[in-house]
Backbone bond lengths (Angstrom), bond angles and torsions (degrees), N, CA, C in turn:
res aa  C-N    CA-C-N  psi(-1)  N-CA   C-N-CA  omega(-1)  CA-C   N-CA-C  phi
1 X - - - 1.443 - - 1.517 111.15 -
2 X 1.290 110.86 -173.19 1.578 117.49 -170.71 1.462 94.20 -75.07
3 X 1.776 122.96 156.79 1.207 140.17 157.04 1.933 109.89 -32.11
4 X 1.209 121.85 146.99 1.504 124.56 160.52 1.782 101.74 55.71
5 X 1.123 158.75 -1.11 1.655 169.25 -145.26 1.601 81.39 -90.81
6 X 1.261 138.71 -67.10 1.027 120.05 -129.56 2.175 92.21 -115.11
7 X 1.602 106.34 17.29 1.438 123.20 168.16 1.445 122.55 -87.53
8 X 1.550 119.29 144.15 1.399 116.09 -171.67 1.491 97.24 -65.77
9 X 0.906 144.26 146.35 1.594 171.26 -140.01 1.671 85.35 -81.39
10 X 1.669 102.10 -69.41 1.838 113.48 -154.26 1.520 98.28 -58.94
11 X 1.252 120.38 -16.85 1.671 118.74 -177.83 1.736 123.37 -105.41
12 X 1.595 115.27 12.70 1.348 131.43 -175.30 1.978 83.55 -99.43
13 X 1.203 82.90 114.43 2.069 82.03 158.84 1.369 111.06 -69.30
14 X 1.363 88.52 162.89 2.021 113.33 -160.37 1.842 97.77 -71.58
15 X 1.621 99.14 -43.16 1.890 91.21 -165.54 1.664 86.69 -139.12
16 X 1.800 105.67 101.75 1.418 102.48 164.99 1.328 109.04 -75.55
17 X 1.330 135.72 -24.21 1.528 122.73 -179.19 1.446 110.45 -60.27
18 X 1.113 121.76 -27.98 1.629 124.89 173.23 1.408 90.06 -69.25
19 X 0.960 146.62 -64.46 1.841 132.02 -141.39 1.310 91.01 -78.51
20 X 1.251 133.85 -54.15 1.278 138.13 -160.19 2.098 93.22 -73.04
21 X 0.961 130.37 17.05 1.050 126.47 -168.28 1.410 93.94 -145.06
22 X 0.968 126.07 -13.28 1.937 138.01 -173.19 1.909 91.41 -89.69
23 X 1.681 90.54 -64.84 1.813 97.05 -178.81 1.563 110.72 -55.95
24 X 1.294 125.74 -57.26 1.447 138.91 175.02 1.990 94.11 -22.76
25 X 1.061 118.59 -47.68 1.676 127.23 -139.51 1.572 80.97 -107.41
26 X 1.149 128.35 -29.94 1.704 104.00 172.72 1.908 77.86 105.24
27 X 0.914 139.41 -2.93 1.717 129.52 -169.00 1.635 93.02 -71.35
28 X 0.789 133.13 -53.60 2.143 143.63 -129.53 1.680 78.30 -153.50
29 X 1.464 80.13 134.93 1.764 104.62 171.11 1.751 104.67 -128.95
30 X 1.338 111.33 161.74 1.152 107.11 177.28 1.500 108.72 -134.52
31 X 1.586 106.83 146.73 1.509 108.91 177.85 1.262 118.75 -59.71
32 X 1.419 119.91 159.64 1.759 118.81 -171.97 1.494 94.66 -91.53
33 X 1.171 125.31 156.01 1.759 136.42 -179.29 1.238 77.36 -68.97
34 X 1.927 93.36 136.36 1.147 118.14 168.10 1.439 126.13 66.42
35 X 0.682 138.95 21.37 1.982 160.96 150.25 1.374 88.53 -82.93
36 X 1.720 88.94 126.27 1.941 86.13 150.97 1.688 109.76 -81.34
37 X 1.468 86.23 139.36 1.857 114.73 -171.01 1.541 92.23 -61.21
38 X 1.740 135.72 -79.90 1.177 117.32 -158.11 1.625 107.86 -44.98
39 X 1.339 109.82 -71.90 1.789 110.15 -173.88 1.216 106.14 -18.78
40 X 1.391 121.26 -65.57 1.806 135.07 -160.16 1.679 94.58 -64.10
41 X 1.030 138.04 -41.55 1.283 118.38 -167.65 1.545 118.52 -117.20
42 X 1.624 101.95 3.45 1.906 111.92 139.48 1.553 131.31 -60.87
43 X 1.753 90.09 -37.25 1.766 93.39 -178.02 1.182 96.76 -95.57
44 X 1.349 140.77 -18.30 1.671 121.11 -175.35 1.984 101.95 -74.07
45 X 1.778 92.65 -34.85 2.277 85.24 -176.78 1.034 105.82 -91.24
46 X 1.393 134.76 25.52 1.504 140.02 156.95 1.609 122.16 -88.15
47 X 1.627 88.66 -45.12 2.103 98.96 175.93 1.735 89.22 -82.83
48 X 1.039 140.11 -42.51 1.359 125.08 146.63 1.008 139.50 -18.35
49 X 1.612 124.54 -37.00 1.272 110.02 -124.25 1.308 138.65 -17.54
50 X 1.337 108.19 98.59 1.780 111.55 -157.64 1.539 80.60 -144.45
51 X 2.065 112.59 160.51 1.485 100.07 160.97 1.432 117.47 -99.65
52 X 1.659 93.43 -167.54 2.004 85.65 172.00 1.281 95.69 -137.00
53 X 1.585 103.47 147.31 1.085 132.05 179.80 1.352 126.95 -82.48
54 X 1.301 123.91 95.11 1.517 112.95 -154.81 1.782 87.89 -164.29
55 X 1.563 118.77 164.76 1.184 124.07 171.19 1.740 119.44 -128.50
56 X 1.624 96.67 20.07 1.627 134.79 176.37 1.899 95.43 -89.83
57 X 1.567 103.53 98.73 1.420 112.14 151.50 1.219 143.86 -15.28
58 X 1.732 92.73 -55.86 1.704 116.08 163.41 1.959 80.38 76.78
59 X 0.944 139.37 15.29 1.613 135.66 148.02 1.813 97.24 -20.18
60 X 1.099 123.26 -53.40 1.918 119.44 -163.29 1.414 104.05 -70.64
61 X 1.662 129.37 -47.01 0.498 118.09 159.21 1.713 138.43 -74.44
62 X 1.111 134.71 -32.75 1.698 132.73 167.93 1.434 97.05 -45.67
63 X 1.288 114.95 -46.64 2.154 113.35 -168.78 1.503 98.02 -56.62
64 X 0.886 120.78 -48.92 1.869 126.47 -162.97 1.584 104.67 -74.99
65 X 1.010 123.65 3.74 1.725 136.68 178.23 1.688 101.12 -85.49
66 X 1.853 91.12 139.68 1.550 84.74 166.83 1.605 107.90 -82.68
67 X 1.149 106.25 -27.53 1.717 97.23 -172.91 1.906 88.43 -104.21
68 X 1.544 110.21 124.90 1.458 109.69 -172.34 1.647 82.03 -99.37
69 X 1.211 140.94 -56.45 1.363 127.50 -176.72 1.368 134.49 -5.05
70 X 1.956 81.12 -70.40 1.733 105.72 -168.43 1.599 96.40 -83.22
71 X 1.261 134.07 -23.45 1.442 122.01 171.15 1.528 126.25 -85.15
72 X 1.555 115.61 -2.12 1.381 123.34 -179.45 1.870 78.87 -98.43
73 X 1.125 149.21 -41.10 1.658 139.91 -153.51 1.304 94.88 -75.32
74 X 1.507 127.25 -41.38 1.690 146.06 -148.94 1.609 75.11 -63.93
75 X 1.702 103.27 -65.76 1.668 103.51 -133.92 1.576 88.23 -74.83
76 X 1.434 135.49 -41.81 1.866 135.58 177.54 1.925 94.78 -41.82
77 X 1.592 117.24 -52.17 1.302 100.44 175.69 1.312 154.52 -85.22
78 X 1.844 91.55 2.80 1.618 99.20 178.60 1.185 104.76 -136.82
79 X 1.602 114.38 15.47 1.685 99.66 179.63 2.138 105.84 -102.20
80 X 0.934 115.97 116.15 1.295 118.70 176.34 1.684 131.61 -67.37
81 X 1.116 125.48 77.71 1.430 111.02 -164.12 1.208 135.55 -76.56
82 X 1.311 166.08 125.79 1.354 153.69 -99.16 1.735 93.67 -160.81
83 X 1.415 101.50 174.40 1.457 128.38 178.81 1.583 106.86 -165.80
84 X 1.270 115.56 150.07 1.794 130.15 156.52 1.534 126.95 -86.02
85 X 1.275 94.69 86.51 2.134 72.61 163.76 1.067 123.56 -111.49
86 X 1.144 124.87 138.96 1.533 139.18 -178.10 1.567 90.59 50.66
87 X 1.509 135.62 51.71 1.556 129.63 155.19 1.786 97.73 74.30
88 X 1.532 106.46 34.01 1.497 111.66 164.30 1.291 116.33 -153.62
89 X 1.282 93.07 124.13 1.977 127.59 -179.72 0.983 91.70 -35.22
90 X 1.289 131.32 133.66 1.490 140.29 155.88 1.632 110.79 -154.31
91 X 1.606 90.69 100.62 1.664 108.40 -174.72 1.789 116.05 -64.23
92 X 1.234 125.35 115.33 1.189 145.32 164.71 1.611 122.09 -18.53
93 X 1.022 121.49 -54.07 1.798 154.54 -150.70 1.005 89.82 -132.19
């Protein structure tokens, strides 16, 4: 069948030609099936050091740390949290 057909609606993005055009450009990366997503995109904005943009705690991941301290400070200092108003990005942090 067609791509996304058999996906809840609220979780199909608005413009895949943009993402697929975001990834194309090296902008937006995507997790490999089956990798856990937080891990995979803690260690990619770490060899980065870059943050991530997300309004996901990442609580599953900081618990699974041997040092929960320094991995609850990491994610308070590099995770960026966001909101929409009126259909405009407006970063949190």
């Amino acid at each position: 069948g067609a791509p996304f057909t058999d996906l809840d609606p609220r979780k199909v993005p608005d413009d895949i030609k943009i993402l697929r055009a975001l990834k194309e450009a090296g902008i937006i990366f995507c997790t490999p099936p089956g990798a856990y997503d937080d891990s995979f995109m803690i260690k990619y904005a770490r060899m980065c050091d870059v943050c991530i943009v997300t309004n996901d705690l990442l609580r599953d991941y900081i618990e699974k740390q041997r040092d929960v301290n320094e991995a609850d400070e990491w994610v308070k200092t590099h995770c960026v949290r966001y909101m929409f108003v009126n259909e405009v990005f407006v970063p949190l942090t």
